[in-house]
C-alpha positions in Angstrom: 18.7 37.6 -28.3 15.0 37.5 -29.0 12.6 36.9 -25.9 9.3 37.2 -28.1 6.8 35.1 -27.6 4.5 32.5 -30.2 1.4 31.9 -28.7 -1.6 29.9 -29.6 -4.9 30.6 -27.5 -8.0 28.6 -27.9 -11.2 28.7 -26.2 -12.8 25.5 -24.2 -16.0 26.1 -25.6 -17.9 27.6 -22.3 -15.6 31.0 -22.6 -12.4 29.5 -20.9 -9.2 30.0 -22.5 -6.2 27.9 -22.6 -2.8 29.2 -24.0 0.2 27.5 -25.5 3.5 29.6 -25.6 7.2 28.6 -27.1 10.1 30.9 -27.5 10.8 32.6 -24.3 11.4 29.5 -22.3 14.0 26.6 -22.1 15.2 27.1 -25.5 17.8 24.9 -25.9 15.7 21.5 -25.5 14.5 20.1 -29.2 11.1 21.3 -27.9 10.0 23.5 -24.7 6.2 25.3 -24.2 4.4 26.6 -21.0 0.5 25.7 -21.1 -1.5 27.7 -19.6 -4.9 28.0 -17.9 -6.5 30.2 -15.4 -3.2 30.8 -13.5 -2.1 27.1 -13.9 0.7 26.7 -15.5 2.9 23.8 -17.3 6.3 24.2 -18.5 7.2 21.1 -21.2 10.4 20.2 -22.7 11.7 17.1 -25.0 15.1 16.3 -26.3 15.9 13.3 -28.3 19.6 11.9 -29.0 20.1 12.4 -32.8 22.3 9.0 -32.0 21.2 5.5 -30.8 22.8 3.4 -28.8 23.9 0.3 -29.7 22.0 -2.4 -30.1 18.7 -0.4 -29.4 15.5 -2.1 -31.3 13.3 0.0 -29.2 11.5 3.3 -28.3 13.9 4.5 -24.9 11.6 7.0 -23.8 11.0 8.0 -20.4 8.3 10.9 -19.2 8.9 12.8 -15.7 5.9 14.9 -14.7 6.8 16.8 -11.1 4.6 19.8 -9.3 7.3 22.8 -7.7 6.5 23.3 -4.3 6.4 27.2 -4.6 4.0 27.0 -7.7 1.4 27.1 -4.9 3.8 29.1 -2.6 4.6 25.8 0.3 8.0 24.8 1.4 8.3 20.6 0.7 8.4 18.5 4.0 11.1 16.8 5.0 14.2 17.2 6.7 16.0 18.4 3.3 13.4 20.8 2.5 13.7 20.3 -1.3 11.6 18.5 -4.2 13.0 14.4 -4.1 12.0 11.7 -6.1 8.3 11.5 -8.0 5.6 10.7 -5.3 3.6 8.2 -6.8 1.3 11.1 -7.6 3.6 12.6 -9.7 4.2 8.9 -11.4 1.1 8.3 -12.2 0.7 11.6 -14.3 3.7 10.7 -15.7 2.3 7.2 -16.9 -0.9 8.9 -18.4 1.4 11.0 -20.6 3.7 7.9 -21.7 1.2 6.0 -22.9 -0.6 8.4 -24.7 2.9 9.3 -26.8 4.6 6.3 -26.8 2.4 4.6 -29.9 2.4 7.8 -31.8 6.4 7.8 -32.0 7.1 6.0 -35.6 8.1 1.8 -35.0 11.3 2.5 -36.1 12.3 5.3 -34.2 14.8 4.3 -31.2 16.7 7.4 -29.9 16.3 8.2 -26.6 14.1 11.0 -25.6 13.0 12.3 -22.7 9.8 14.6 -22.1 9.9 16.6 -18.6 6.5 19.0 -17.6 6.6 20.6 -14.7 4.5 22.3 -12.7 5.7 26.0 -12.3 2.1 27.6 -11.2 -0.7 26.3 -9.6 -4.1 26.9 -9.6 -6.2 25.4 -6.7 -9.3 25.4 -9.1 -7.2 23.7 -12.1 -6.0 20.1 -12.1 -3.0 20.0 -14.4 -3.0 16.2 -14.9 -5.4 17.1 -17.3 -3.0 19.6 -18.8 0.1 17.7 -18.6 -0.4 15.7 -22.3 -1.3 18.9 -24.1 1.9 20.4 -23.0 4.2 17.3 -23.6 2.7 16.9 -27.5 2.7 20.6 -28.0 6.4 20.5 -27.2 7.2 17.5 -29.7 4.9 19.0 -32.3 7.1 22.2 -32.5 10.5 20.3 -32.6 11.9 18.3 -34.9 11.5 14.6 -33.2 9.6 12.3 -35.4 6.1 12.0 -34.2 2.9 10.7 -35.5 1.1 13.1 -33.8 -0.2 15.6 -32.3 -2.3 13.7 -29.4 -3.8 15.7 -26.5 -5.3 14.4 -23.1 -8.5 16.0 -21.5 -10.2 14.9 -18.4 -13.9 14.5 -19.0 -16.7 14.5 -15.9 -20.4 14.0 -15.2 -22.0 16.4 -13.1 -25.7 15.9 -12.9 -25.9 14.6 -16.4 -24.0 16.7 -17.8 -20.0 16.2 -19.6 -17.5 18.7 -18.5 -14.0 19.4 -20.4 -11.3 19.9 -17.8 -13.7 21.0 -15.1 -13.2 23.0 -12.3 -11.9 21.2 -8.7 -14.8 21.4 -7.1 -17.1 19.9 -10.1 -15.1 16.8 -10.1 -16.0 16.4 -6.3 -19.9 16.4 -7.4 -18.8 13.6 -10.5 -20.2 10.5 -10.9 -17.8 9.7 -13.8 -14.3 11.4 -13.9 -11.8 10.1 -17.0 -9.0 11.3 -18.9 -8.7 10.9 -21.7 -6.5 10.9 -24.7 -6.4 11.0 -28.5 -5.0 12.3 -31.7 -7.3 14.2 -34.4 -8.5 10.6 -35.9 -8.2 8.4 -32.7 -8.2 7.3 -29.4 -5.3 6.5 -28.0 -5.4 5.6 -24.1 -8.6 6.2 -21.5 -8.2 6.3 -17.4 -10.5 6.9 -14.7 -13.5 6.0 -12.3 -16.7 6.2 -12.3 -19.8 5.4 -9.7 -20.9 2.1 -10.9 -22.4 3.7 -14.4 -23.5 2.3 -18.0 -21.5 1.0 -20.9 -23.5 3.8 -23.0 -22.8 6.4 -20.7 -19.0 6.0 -20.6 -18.6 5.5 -24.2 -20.6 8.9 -24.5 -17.5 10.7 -22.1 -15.1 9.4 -24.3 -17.2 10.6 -27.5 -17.3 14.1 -25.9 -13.5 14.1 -25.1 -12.6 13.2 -28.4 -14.0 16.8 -30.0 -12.5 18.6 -27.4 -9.8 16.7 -28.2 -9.6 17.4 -31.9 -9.9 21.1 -30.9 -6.5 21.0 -29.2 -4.4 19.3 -31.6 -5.5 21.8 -34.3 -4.6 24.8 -31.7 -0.9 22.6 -32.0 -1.1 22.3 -35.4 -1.2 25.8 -36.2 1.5 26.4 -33.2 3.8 24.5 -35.6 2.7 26.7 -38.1 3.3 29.8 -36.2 7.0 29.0 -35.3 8.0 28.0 -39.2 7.1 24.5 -39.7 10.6 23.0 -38.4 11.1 19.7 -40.4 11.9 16.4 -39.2 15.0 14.9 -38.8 16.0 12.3 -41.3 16.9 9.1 -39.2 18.0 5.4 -39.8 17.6 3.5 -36.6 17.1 -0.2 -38.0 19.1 -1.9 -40.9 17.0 -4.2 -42.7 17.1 -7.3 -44.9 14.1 -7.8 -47.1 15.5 -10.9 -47.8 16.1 -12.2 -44.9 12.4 -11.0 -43.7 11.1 -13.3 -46.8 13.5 -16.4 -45.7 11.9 -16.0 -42.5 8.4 -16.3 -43.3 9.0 -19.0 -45.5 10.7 -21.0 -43.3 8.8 -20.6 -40.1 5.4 -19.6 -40.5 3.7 -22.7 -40.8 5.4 -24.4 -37.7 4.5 -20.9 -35.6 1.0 -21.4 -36.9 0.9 -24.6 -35.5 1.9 -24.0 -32.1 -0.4 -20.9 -32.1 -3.6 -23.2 -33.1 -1.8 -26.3 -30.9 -4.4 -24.7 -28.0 -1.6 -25.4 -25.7 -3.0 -23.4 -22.1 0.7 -23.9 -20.5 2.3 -20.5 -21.1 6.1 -21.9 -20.7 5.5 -24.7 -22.6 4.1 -22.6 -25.9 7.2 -20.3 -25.0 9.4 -23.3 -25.4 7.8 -24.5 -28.3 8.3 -21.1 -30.1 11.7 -21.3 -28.8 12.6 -24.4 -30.1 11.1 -22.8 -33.7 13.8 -19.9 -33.9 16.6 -22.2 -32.7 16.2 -24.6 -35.7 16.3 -21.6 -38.1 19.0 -19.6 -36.5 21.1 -22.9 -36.1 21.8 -23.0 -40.1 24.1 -19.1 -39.5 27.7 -19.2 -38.2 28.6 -17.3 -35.3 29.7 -14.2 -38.0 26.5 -14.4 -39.9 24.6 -14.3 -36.5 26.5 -11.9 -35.0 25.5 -9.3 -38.1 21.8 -10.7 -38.7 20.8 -11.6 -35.2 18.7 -8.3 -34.0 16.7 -8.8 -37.3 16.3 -12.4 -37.0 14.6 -11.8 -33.6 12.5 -8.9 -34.9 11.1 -10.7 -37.9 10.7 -13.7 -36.2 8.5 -11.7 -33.8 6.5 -10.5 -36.9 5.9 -13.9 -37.5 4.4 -14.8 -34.6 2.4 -11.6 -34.0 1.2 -12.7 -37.3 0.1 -16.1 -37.2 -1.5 -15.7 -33.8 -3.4 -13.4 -35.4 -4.5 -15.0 -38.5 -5.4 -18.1 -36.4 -7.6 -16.2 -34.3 -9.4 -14.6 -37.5 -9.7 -17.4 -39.7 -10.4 -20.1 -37.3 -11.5 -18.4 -33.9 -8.9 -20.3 -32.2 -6.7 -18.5 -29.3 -3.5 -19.1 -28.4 -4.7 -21.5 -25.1 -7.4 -23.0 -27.3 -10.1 -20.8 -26.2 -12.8 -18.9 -28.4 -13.0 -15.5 -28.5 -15.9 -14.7 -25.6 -14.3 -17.7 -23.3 -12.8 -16.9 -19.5 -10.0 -19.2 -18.3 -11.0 -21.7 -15.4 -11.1 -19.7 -11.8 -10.9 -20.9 -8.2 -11.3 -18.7 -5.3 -10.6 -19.5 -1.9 -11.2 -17.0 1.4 -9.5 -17.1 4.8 -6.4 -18.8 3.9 -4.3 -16.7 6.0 -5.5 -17.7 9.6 -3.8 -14.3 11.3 -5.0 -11.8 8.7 -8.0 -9.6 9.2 -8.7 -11.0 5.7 -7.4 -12.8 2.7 -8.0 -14.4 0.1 -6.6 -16.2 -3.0 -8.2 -15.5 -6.6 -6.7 -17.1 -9.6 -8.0 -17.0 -13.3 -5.7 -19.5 -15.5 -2.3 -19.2 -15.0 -2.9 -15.6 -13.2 -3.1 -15.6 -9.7 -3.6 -13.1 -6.6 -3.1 -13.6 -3.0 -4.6 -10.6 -1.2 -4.8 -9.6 2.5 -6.7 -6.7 4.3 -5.4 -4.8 7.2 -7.9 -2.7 9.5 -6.1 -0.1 11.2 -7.5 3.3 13.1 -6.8 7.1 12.2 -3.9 6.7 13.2 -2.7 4.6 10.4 -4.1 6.6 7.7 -1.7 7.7 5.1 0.0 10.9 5.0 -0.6 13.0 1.3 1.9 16.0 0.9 2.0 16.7 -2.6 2.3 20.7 -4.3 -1.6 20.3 -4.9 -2.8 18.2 -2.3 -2.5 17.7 1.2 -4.1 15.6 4.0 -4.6 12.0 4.3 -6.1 8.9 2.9 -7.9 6.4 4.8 -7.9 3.0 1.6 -4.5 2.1 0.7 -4.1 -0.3 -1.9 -0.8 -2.2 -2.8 0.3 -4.3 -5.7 3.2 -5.9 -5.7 4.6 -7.8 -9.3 7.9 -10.4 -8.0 9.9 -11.8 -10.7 8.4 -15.6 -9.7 5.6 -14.4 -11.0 6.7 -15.0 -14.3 9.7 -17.6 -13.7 12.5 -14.6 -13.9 15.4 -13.9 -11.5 15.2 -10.2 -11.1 16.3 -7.6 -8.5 13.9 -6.4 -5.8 14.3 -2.7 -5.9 10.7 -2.1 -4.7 7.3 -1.2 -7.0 7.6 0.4 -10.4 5.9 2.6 -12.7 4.2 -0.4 -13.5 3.1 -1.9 -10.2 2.2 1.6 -8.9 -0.4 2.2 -11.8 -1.6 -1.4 -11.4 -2.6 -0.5 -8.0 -4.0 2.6 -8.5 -6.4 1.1 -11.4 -7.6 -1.9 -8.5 -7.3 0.8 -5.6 -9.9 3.3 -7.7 -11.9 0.2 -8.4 -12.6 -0.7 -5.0 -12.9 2.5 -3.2 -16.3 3.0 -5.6 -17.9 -0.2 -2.9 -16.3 0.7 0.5 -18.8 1.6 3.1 -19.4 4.8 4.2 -17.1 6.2 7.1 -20.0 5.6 9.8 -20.6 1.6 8.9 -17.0 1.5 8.5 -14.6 3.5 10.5 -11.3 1.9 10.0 -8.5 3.0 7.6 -8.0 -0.1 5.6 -4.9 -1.4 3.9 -5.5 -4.0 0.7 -2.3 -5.5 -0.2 -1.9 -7.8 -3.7 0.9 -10.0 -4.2 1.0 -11.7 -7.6 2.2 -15.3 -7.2 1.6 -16.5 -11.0 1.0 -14.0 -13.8 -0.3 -14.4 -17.5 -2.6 -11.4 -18.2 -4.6 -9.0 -16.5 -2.7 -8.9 -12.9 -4.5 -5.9 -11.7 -7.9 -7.1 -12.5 -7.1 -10.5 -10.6 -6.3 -8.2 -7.9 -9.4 -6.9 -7.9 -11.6 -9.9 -8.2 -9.1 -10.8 -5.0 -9.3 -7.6 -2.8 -13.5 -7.6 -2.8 -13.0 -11.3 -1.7 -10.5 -10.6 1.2 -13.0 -7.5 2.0 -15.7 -9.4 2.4 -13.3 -12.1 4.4 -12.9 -8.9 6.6 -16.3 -8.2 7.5 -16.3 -4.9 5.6 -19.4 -4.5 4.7 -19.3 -3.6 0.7 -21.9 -2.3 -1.3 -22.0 -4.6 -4.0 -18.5 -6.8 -5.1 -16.6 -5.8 -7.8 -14.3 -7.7 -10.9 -12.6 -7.2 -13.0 -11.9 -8.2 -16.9 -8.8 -7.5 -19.4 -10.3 -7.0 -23.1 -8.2 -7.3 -26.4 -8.8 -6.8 -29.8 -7.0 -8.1 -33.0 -7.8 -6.1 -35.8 -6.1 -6.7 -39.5 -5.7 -4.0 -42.6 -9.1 -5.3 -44.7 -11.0 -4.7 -41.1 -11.3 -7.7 -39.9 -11.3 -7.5 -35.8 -12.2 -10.0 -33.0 -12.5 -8.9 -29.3 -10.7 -10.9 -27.1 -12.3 -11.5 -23.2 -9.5 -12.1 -20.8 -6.9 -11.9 -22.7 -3.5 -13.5 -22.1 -0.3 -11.9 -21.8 0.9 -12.9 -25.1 -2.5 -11.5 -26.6 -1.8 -8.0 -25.2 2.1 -8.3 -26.2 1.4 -9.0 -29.9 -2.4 -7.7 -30.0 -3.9 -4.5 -30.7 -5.6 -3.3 -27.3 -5.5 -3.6 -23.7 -8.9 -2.4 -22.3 -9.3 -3.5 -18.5 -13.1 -2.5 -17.2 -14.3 -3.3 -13.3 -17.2 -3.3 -12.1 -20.2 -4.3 -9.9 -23.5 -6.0 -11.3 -24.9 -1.8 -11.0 -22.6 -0.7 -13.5 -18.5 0.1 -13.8 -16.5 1.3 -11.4 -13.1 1.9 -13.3 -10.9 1.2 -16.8 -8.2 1.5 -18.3 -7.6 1.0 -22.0 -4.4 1.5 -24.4 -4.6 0.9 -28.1 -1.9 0.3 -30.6 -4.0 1.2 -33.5 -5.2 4.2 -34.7 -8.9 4.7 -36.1 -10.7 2.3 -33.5 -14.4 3.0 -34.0 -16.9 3.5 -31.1 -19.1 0.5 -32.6 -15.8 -2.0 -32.0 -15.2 0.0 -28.4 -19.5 -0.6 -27.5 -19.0 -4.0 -28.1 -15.5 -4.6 -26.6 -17.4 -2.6 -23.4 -20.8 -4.9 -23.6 -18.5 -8.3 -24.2 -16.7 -7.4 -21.2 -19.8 -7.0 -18.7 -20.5 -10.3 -19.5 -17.5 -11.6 -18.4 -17.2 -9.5 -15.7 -20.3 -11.2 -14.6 -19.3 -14.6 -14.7 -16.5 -13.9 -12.8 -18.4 -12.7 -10.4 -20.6 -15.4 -10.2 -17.3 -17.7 -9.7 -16.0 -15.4 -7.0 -18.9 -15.4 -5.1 -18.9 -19.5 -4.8 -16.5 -18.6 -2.4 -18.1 -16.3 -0.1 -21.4 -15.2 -1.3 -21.9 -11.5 1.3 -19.7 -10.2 3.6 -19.1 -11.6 7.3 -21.4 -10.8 9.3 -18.7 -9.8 11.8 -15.1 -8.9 11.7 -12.3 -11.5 12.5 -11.4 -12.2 16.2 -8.6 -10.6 16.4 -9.6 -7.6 14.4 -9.3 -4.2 16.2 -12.9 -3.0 16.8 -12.9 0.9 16.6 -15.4 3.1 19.1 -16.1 6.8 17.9 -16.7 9.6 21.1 -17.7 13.1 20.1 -17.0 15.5 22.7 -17.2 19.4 23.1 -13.9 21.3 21.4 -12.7 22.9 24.6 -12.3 19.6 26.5 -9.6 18.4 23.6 -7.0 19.7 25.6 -7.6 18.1 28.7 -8.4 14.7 27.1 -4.7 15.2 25.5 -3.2 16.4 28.9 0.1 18.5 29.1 2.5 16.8 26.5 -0.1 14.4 25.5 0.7 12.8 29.2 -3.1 12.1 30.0 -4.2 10.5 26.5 -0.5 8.2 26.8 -1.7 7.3 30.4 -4.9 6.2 29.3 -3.9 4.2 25.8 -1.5 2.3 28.6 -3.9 1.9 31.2 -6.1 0.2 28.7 -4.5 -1.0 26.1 -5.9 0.7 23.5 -5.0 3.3 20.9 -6.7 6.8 20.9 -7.1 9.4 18.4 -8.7 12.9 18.7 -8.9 15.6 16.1 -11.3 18.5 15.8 -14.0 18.5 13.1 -16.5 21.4 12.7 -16.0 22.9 16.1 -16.0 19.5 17.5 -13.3 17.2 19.4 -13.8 13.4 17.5 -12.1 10.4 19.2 -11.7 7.1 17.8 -10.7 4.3 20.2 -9.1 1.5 18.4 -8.0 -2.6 20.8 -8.8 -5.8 20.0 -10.3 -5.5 23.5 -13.5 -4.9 24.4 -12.8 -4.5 27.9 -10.4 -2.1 27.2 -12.2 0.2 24.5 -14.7 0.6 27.1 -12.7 1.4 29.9 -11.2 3.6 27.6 -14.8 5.8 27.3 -15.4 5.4 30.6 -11.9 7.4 31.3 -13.0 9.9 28.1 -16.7 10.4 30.0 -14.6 11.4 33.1 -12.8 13.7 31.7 -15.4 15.8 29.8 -18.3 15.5 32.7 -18.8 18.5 34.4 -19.1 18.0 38.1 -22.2 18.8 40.0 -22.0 20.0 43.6 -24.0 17.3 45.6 -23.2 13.9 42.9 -20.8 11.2 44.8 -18.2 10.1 43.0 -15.5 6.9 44.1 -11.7 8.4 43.5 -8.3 7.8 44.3 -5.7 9.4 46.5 -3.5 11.3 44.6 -1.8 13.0 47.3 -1.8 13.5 51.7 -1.0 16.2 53.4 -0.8 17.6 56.6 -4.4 19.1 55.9 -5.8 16.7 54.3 -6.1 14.6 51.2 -6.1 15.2 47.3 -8.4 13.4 45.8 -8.6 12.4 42.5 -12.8 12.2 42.1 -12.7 12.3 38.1 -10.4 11.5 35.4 -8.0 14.6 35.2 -9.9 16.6 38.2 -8.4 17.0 41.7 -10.8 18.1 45.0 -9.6 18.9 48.3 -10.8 16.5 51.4 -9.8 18.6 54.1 -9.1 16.9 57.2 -11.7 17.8 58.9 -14.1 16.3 56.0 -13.3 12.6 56.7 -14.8 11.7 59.6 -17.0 13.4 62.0 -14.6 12.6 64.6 -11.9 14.7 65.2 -8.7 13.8 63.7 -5.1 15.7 64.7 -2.8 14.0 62.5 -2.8 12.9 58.7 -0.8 9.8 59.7 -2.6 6.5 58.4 -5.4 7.5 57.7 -4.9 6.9 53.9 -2.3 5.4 51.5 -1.7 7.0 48.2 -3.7 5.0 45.9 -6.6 4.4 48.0 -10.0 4.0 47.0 -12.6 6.5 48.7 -16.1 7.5 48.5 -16.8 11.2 48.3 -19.0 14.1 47.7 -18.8 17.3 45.8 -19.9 19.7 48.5 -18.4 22.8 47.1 -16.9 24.7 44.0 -14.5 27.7 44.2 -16.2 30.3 41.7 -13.0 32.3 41.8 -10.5 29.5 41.3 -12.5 26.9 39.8 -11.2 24.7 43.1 -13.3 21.5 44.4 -14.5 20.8 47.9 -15.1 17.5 48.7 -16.4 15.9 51.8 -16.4 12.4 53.1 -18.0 12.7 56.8 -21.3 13.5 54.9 -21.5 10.5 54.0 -21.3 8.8 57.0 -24.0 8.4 59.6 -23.8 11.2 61.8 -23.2 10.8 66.0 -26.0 11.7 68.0 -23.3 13.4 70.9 -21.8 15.3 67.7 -21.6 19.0 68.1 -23.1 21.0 65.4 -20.1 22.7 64.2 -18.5 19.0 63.6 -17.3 19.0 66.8 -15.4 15.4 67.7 -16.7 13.4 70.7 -13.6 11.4 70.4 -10.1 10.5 69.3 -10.6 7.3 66.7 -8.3 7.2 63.4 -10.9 5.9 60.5 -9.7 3.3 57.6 -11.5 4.1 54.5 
């Protein structure tokens, strides 16, 4: 058996090389290649069913993206010590790849395939998200699956004015735009990513340069194919279809689906009804045999049908679906502080879409744990979106979030994090939690437009506020197009794009766009981008009737957060043995304490809704680290009596030794009653040990001295003392 390898090798343009190799590896998927670059490597693998099931009128194709654990040499956490389900990480990788295949698969293709790219080296320098879609077309490419491709994904950055192609780790740190982006030779297919409040003209330049690095790695999978014999593809027939049938259709159902679509009806289940009510008149002239044979095409053509007289009706007559012309938002209200417990919250809603968001301020100790194969260490904004069936008047099971709901989030959470505060205006690890209660288009960017509002609610002071807008396009074969602002969720069903952009008044923050169509040029993409700042900026307007700046304080019952910065070697005794002294003192207080050491430094966060505590809480803190001086008085606490004298607890954590012939100037015999455990005293540091570090402490001196009182502290009398 042969283990040669075919490799193709092509350079990045600035002397780095990336490698695609098939043969050696995996051989008996339809497809398999490792990617490689620096010592990053990707192994990718499809296989597609060469039978359908049943029934099936669509693409069932799912993408799994996971990073080994030992392809950066680390054991996973956990008790079972072994890769488990995708972090959300891994999930969201696996998203960017999906929807950069998925529209390249032909319509009529409905096997089920599954692509899985792993991670099987790392390289810390390397991010191999960026990697990921290269490998996954490169493996269909080379098989015999159908595809419309190849497509390739490359992350594009700014660094000081300049675009990078898959830069390095530590140049995407310094980036003021970081997307990825993906495309086939003629088009783009699907862009993702952030960016620090920048221009319309500047983002659509990333995406120019990605696109000719781009075309650079299809050709390099073009001549892969080429290399390993030019495999044809598969002959396939997934749909039966009735031409006549199609015709019949159209004829007898256009006009009425034309109507509702121009009827400018804004009530979502209603129009659904309507259309309803359309297909049940035709199908109601078919018996139950004829039905049972024709029904999956009836559906699908009558879907045509409506795809295409929404369409027509929005070329020909400017006329949406709700009514609405082509640059129009949908009505908004906006109310703040609706949830009187909260730390903040606030309702947004845009038409029939609607987002109740809260915000959680928590210390270091809630931060979120990240323990990926590439990453690890913590995060300190966690956004959450959550999509119930109500939303959308369906009875579903709650499993918990889904692909779906987890890349939602991610597109608000990066959206946001561009206008949180700096750490030292805002110390708190911050939780924003959306829960769609109504949904007709553009969910995540209502949860945006709701999680600057329930920020500002908080008192967290933001740089600028943020929204968010969902752009469409419908586009027909003579090159006719309309952009769409706020689209609907029928519009991005049956339309050509889906191109959500946030952003502050400065510039924008994040998008996300997926296209249907190939051959999109960058004049319709400019415009779609310019069309959407202005509606991004009259929702703004809208939210900020609201609440026009932040709070000028946070809420009541908000946990105000102190920060201490001690010297490192007093950590341990702030912690105590076992953590006993830092649990004593979050107790005592009532507050909650976190130390770590930074840069040769001990920082502590105190953390109560308090402010009595938080304070006692330093005062504690200050104890501890203070370094006593031989002559200062200090009031302590009696620790401990003994027959010699007392222990004496002068400073948090330190113990001194009041002998007994230190309390009074009179002489005392006995120990017994002169002090209870617990006991307040006044005392002075008269003496340190330089050998054992021990305290001396003295009480007499600080009393008036007896004229009759020998010098040697000699007693002229027998008196016990209280304290």
């Amino acid at each position: 058996m042969s283990n040669k390898a075919i490799i193709k090798e092509f350079d990045l343009g600035d002397g780095r090389k990336i490698t695609i190799e098939t043969g050696r590896l995996a051989k008996q998927a339809d497809g398999s290649v490792v990617v490689r670059m620096g010592d990053a490597m990707l192994l990718a693998t499809v296989v597609s069913n060469v039978e359908i099931k049943e029934g099936t009128d669509f693409l069932p194709l799912s993408v799994d993206y996971q990073e080994k654990f030992a392809s950066v040499g680390r054991f996973p956490g956990g008790f079972l010590k072994r890769e488990g389900r995708m972090s959300e990480y891994e999930i969201l990788i696996s998203r960017l790849v999906d929807r950069a295949l998925r529209p390249m698969f032909p319509d009529n293709y409905h096997a089920d395939t599954q692509v899985m790219i792993s991670l099987i080296s790392g390289d810390p320098r390397v991010q191999p998200d960026a990697l990921a879609g290269l490998a996954a077309s490169a493996a269909i490419t080379i098989s015999d699956i159908p595809f419309n491709g190849p497509i390739s994904e490359v992350r594009i950055a700014r660094v000081e004015g300049k675009m990078l192609v898959n830069p390095y780790t530590e140049d995407i740190e310094k980036a003021d735009l970081d997307l990825i982006v993906a495309g086939s030779m003629d088009s783009i297919v699907m862009v993702e990513g952030e960016m620090k409040e920048v221009t319309e003209e500047v983002m659509l330049e990333a995406i120019k340069a990605a696109h000719e690095a781009i075309k650079i790695q299809c050709q390099a999978q073009l001549e892969l194919r080429e290399l390993c014999g030019n495999k044809p593809k598969r002959e396939y027939e997934h749909e039966v279809n009735d031409e006549e049938l199609r015709k019949d259709i159209r004829a007898a159902v256009y006009d009425k689906v034309y109507a509702v679509a121009k009827s400018a009806n804004p009530n979502k289940q209603q129009r659904k009804e309507n259309f309803k009510a359309i297909l049940e008149e035709y199908v109601s002239k078919f018996s139950e045999e004829e039905l049972e044979e024709k029904s999956a095409m009836i559906k699908r053509y009558f879907h045509d049908v409506e795809s295409e007289a929404m369409r027509n009706c929005i070329l020909d007559e400017g006329i949406r679906l709700d009514g609405r012309k082509t640059t129009d938002i949908r009505p908004i209200w906006a109310e703040v502080d609706y949830l009187p417990s909260t730390h903040g919250s606030a309702i947004f809603t845009r038409g029939e879409t609607q987002s109740l968001t809260t915000v959680t301020l928590g210390s270091k100790l809630d931060e979120q744990m990240i323990d990926v194969a590439m990453r690890e260490g913590s995060s300190k904004f966690l956004l959450q979106y959550n999509f119930p069936a109500f939303s959308t008047g369906e009875v579903k099971p709650n499993r918990g979030p889904a692909r779906r709901e987890i890349g939602h989030g991610n597109l608000a959470m990066r959206s946001l994090k561009v206008i949180l505060p700096n750490e030292n205006d805002c110390p708190y690890t911050i939780r924003v939690v959306s829960d769609i209660l109504e949904s007709n288009g553009s969910s995540s960017m209502a949860t945006v437009c709701a999680g600057t509002l329930a920020l500002m609610d908080s008192g967290v002071k933001i740089t600028r506020p943020a929204s968010g807008i969902a752009m469409g396009l419908i586009m027909d074969e003579k090159g006719r197009y309309a952009v769409l602002s706020d689209i609907l969720g029928d519009e991005d069903h049956l339309g050509d794009m889906d191109f959500k952009v946030t952003g502050t008044e400065k510039g924008i923050c994040a998008c996300q766009m997926d296209l249907k169509i190939q051959g999109l040029s960058f004049e319709i993409m400019l415009k779609a981008l310019f069309q959407a700042r202005e509606g991004r900026m009259h929702i703004l307007n809208e939210m900020l009737k609201a609440i026009p700046e932040p709070r000028a304080d946070y809420k009541p019952h908000a946990p105000r957060i102190e920060k201490m910065i001690i010297a490192k070697e007093f950590i341990g005794a702030v912690i105590g043995p076992g953590g006993k002294v830092i649990q004593e003192m979050q107790r005592e207080t009532n507050t909650t304490i976190s130390i770590e050491e930074v840069n040769n430094e001990g920082i502590i966060e105190i953390s109560s809704v308090d402010k009595a505590g938080i304070e006692a809480a330093k005062a504690k803190i200050k104890g501890i680290v203070a370094i006593p001086e031989i002559g200062e008085i200090y009031e302590g606490k009696v620790k401990n009596i003994m027959d010699f004298g007392a222990f004496i607890e002068f400073m948090p954590g330190k113990d001194g030794l009041l002998h007994i012939s230190e309390i009074t100037w009179e002489r005392l015999d006995t120990m017994k009653g002169v002090f209870t455990e617990g006991d307040l005293v006044k005392v002075k540091l008269i003496d340190v040990d330089k050998k054992t570090g021990k305290f001396r402490l003295s009480r007499k001196v600080l009393l008036p001295k007896p004229e009759n009182a020998n010098q040697d502290g000699g007693r002229p009398q027998r008196k016990q003392p209280q304290s």
